[in-house]
DOZAVEX-609780 format. One record per atom (N, C-alpha, C): residue number from 1; z, y, x; atom name. Coordinates in steps of 0.02 Angstrom, whole numbers, plus 50000, padded with zeros to 5 digits. Layout:
BEGIN
ZARO|NUM|Z|Y|X|CA
...
! end
This chain:
BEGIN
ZARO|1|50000|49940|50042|N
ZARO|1|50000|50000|50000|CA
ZARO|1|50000|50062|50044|C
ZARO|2|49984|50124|50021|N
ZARO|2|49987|50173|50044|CA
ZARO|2|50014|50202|50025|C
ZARO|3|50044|50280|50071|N
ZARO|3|50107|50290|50064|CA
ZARO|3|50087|50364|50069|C
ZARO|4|50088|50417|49997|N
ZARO|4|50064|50475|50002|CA
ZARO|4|50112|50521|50017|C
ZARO|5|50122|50554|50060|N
ZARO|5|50162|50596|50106|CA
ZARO|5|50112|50686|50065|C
ZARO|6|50173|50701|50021|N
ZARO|6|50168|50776|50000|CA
ZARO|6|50180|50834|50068|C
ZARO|7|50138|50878|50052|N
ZARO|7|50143|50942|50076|CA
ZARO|7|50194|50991|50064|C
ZARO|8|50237|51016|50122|N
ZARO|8|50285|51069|50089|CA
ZARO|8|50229|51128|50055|C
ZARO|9|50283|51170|49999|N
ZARO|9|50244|51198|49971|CA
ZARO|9|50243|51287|49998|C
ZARO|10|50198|51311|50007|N
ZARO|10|50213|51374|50028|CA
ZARO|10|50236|51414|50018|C
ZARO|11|50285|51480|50032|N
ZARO|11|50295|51517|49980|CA
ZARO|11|50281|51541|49938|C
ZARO|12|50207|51573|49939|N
ZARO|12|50202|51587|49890|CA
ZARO|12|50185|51538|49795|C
ZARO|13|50164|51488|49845|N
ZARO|13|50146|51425|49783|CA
ZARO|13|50245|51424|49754|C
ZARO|14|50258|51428|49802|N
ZARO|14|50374|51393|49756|CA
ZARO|14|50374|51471|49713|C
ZARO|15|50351|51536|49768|N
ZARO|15|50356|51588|49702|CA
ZARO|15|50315|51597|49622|C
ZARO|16|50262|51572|49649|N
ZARO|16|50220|51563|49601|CA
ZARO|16|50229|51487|49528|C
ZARO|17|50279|51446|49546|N
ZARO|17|50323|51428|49527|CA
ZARO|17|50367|51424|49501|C
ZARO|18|50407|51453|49524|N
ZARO|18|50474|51474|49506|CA
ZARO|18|50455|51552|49436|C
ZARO|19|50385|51592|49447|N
ZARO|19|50384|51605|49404|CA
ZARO|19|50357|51591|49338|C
ZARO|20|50305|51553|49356|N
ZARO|20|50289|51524|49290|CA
ZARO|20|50356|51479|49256|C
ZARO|21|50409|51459|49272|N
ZARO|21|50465|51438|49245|CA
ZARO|21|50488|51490|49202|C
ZARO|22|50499|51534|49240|N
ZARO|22|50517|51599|49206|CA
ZARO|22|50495|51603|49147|C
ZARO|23|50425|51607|49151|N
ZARO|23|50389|51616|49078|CA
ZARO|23|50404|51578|49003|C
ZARO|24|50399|51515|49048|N
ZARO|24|50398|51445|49012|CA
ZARO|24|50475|51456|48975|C
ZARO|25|50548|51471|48995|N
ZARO|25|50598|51481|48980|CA
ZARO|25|50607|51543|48918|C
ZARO|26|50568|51597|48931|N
ZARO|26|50560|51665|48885|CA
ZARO|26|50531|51642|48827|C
ZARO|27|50476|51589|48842|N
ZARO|27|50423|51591|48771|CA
ZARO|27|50468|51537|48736|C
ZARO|28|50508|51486|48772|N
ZARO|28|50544|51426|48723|CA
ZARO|28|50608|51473|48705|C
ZARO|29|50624|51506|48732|N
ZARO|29|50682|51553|48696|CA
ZARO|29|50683|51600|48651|C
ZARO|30|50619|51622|48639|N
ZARO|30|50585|51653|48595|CA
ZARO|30|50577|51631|48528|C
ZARO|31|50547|51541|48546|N
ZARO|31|50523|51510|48479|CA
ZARO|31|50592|51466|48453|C
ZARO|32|50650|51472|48500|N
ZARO|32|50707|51445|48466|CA
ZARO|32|50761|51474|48450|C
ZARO|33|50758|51549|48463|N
ZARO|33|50805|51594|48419|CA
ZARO|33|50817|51573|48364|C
ZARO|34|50873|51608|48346|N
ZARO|34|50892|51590|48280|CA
ZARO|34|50877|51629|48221|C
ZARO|35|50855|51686|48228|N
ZARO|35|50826|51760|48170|CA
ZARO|35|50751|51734|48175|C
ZARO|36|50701|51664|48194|N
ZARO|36|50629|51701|48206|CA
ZARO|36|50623|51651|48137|C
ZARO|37|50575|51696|48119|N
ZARO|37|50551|51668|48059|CA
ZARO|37|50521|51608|48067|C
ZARO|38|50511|51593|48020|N
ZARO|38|50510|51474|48016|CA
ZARO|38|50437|51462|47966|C
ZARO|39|50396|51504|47960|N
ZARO|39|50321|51507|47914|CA
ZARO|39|50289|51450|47960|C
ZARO|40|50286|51399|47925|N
ZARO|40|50253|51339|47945|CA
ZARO|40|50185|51343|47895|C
ZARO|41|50142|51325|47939|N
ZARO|41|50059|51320|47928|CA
ZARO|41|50049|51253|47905|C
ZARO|42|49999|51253|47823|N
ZARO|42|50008|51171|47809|CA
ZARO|42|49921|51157|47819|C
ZARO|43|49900|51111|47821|N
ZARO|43|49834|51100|47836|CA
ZARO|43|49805|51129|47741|C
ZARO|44|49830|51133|47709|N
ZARO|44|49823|51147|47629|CA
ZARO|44|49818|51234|47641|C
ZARO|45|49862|51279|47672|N
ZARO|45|49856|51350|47709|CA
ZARO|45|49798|51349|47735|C
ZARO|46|49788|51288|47778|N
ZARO|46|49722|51311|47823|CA
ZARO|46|49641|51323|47797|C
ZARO|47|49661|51280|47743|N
ZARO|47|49609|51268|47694|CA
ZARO|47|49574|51315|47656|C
ZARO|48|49626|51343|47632|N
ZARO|48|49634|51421|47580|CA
ZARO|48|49609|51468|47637|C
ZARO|49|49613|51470|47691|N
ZARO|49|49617|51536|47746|CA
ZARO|49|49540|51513|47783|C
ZARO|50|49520|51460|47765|N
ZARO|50|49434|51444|47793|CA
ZARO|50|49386|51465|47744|C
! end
């Protein structure tokens, strides 16, 4: 078998990283507040709106 030996990552790739986490954390905190409105889309909505 072979044995794949990773690359450290550079700085800027761990910053570039570390911020897209960032993002990823804002937008799921966003959609799991507790005030955001809950308007669920039914494929029967989608229907009416085509």
């Amino acid at each position: 078998m072979t044995k794949i030996e990773q690359k450290p990552l550079s700085i800027e790739d761990r910053k570039r990283s570390i911020e897209a986490e960032a993002v990823l954390d804002q937008m799921y905190g966003y959609y799991v507040r507790e005030d955001a409105p809950r308007y669920v889309v039914s494929e029967l909505d989608a229907r009416n709106a085509a």
